[in-house]
Each structure stands twice: as C-alpha cells, then as structure tokens.
C-alpha positions in Angstrom: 12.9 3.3 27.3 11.2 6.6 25.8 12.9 10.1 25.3 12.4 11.5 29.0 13.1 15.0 28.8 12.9 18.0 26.7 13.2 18.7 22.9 14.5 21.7 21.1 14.0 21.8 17.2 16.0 24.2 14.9 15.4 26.1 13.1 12.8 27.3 15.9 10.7 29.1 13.3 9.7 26.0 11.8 6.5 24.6 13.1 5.6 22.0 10.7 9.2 20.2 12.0 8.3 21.4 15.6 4.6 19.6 15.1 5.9 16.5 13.5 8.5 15.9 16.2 5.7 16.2 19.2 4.1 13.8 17.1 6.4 11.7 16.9 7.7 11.7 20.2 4.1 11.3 21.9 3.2 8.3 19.1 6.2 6.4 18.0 7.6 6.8 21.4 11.5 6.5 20.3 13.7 5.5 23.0 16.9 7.6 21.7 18.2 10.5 19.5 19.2 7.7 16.5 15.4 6.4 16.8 14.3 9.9 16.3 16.7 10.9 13.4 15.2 7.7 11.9 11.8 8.4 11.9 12.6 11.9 10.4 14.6 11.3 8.3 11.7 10.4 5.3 10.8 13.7 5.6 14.0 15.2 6.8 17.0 13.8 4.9 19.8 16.2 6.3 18.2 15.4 10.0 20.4 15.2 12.7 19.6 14.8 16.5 21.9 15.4 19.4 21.8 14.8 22.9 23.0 17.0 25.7 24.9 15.3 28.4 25.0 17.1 31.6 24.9 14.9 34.7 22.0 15.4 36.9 19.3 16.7 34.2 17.0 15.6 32.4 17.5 14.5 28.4 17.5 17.3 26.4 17.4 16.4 23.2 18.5 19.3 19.5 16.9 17.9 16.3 18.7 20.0 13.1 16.3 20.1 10.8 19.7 20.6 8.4 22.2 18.8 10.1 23.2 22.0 11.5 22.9 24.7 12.8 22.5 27.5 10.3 21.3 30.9 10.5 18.4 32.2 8.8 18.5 33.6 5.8 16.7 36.6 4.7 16.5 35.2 1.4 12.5 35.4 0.1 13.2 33.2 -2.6 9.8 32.9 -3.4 8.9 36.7 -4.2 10.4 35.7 -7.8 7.8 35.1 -10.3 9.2 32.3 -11.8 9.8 30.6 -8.7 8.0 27.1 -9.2 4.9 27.2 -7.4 1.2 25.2 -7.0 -2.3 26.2 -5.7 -3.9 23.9 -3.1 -7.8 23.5 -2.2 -7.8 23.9 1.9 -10.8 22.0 2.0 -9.5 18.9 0.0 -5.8 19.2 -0.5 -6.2 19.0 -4.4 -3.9 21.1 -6.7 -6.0 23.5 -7.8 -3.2 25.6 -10.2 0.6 24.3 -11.2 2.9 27.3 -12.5 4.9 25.6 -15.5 8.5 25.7 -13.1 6.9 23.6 -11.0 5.4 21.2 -13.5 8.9 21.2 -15.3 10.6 20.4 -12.0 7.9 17.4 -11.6 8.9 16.4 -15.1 5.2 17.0 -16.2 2.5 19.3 -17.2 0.5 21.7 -15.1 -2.6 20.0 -17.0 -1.4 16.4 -15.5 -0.8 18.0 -12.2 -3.6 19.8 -11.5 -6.6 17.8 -9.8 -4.3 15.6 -8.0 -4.1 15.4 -4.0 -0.9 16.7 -2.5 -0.2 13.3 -0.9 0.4 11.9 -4.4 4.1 13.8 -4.3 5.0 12.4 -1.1 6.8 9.0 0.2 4.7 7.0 2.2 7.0 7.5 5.5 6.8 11.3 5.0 3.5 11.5 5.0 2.3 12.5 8.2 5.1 15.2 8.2 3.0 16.8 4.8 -0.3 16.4 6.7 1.3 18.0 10.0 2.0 21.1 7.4 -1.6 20.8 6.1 -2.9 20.9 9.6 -0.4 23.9 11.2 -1.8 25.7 7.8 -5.4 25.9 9.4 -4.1 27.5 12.3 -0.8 29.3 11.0 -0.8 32.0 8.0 3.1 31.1 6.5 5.0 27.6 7.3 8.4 27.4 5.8 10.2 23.9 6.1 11.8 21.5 3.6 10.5 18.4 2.1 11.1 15.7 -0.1 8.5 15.7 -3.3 8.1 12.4 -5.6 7.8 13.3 -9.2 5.4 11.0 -11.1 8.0 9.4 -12.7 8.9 7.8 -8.8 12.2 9.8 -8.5 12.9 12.0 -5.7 14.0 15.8 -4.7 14.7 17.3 -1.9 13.1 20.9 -1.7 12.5 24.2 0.5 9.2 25.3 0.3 7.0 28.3 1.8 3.6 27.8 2.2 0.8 30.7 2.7 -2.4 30.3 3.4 -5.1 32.6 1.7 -8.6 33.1 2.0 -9.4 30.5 -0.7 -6.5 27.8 -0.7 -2.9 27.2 0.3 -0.4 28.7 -2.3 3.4 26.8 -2.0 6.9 27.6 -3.5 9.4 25.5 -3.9 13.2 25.4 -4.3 15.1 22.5 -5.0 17.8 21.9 -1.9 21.9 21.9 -3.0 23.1 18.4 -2.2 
C-alpha cells in the first residue's frame, strides 16, 4: 500500500530534499513513513518522517530533513573565504576548481580533485539525491541542503552545503555537520 496523502518536507526552503522526496514517492512507491526514512536516509542521515493521525483525513506525512524541527539560521557560513569550497562545470558536472579547505577536508589535493565528476564523492544510494540538486540547479539560482560526501580514501562526512549557480558553472561550499 503506497503513501496516500500529502507530504510536507522541512526545512520548506529546501528544494533539493522537496525534489528527491516527489521522486521518491512517485518511483519507489513506499508504503509508510519508515519506508521513506529508509530510502532517505543515504542521503539524509539525521532523516526522520512522521505521520499525522487525525481520523477521517488523508495521510499527511512531515519528513525532517534534521530530525527536527529547527529554525533557520541566518548564518551565511559560506561568505567566509576560507570556507571549503569547489567549482563545477554545468554542462558535465566535472570539478572545474577545489579551494585547498576543501581538498584538505577530502584528505587530498585540489590537483587530484579537479577533473573528477561530482558523483565520484557520493554513495551509490545517495546518488539520485546529488543529481536531484544538479537538476533544481538548472532551474534554481541557490540550493542549500545537506549531504553526505565520500572522500577518496572511502570514508564518509556528513556536510551542509550551499550551492549557486553562475553564468559559467555551479560554485558549492561546504561545512562539515556536528554529530
């Protein structure tokens, strides 16, 4: 039995999240809120999904991008010049610059960085959540959402990033998320 109602994702500004679960929900076709938490949760770690129960409507279902609800910051983390950052070609999704914060949280170098495809930092199950972003990018000028990047070495990190898209590529920031 499919999700048959309505689905609210928070925080609202975050359309990559908002994209992937439509996705998701008109694809995988999960039949309840644990089903959906699972399939996020690759690209969503702190997911959490909660039904409301009101007899006589429809499922309604609140997926927390952070497990919670929390208000926005007015934080712009990334206006800081040594916030760790990369350059991507819109046309082919290939690092096209790697500040050296960024390469030194990938445990690398900007030189072994640049050139490679996006999709190369990503788990498998995330991936369609980092193409949604690619794809909302052609159509929106900022996306800001969190992710989880694979360093070359194969581990993990959870992040925040903002994305902007500029006339010639996509330029990203990332923060590595508290645990």
């Amino acid at each position: 039995m499919a999700i048959r109602g309505s689905v609210n994702t928070i925080p609202s500004h975050d359309v990559v999240l908002r994209h992937v679960v439509d996705e998701l929900t008109r694809t995988r076709d999960p039949s309840t809120p644990e089903d959906l938490a699972e399939l996020l949760r690759p690209a969503y770690p702190r997911v959490a999904v909660f039904e409301r129960l009101v007899s006589g409507e429809d499922q309604h279902l609140y997926v927390y991008r952070d497990g919670r609800y929390e208000p926005e910051r007015c934080d712009p983390w990334w206006d800081d010049p040594e916030a760790p950052r990369i350059q991507v070609s819109r046309t082919d999704g290939r690092l096209t610059a790697a500040s050296g914060s960024w390469a030194s949280l990938m445990g690398s170098t900007p030189a072994a960085l640049v050139g490679r495809h996006f999709l190369d930092f990503v788990q498998e199950a995330a991936r369609p959540a980092a193409l949604a972003m690619f794809q909302v990018l052609a159509h929106e000028r900022e996306v800001r959402s969190e992710a989880v990047v694979i360093r070359p070495d194969g581990t993990s990190l959870a992040i925040e990033f903002r994305a902007l898209r500029t006339d010639r590529d996509i330029e990203v920031c990332y923060r590595p998320l508290a645990t």
